[in-house]
C-alpha positions as CSV (number, residue, x, y, z in Angstrom):
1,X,128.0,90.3,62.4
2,X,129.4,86.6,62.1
3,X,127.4,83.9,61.6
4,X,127.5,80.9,64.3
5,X,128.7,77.4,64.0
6,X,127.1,74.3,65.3
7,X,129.2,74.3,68.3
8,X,128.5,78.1,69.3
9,X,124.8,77.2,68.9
10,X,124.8,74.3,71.3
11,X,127.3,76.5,73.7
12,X,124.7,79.3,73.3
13,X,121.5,76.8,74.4
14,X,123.5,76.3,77.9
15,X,122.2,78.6,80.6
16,X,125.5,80.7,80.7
17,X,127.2,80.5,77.4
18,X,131.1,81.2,77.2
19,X,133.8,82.1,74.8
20,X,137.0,81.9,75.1
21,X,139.7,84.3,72.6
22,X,142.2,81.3,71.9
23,X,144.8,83.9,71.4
24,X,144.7,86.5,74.4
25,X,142.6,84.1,76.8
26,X,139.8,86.1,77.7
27,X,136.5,85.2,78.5
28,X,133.2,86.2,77.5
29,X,130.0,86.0,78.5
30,X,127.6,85.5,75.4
31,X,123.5,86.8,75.5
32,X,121.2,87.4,73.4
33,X,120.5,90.8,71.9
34,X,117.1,91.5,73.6
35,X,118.6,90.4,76.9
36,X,121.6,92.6,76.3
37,X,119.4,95.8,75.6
38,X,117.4,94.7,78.8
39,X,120.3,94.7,81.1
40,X,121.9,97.9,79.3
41,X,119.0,100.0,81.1
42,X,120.7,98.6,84.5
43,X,123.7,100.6,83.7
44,X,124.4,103.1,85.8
45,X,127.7,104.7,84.0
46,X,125.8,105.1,80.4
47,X,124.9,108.7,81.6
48,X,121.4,108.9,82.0
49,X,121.7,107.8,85.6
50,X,122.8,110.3,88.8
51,X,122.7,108.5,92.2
52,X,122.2,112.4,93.6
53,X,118.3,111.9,91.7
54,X,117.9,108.5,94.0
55,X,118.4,110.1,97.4
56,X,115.1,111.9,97.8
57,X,113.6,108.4,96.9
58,X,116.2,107.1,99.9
59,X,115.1,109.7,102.5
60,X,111.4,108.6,101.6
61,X,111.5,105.0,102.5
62,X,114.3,105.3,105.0
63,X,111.3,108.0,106.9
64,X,108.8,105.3,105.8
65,X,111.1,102.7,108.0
66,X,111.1,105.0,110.7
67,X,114.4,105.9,110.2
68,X,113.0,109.7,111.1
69,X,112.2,109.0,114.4
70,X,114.5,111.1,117.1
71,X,114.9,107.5,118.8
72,X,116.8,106.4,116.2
73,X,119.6,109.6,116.6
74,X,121.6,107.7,118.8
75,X,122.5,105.8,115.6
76,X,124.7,109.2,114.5
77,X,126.2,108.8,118.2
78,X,127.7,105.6,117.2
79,X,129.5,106.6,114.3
80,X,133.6,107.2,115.2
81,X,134.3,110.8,114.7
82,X,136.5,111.8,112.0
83,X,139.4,113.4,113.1
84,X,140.0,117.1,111.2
């Protein structure tokens, strides 16, 4: 862990704080380590996450929508077909 200068603290007080590697260029975004392990729950790659285990929860508010009604079938009508 480094310790930070004056001028990271006061770039670290703005509302997005940036640093910038002198000798490749690149940007980075600095935050804080409790908002870091917040937004590391958002991941979706970190493995603990399967979009498969969402899409009972989609069916269930798409029905809650109305999105089960036959009127709304002529939605799959609209669609191009593929070509095999």
């Amino acid at each position: 862990m480094i310790e930070l200068s004056e001028e990271q603290r006061r770039e670290l007080a703005k509302p997005v704080a940036l640093a910038l590697d002198p000798v490749t260029k690149e940007t980075y975004v600095l935050v804080r380590a409790d908002l870091y392990e917040r937004l590391r729950g958002l991941r979706y790659d970190d493995g603990d996450f399967c979009i498969r285990e969402a899409y009972p929860l989609m069916d269930e508010a798409a029905a809650k929508a109305g999105w089960d009604d036959p009127a709304m079938d002529i939605y799959n009508d609209l669609a191009p077909k593929e070509e095999p």
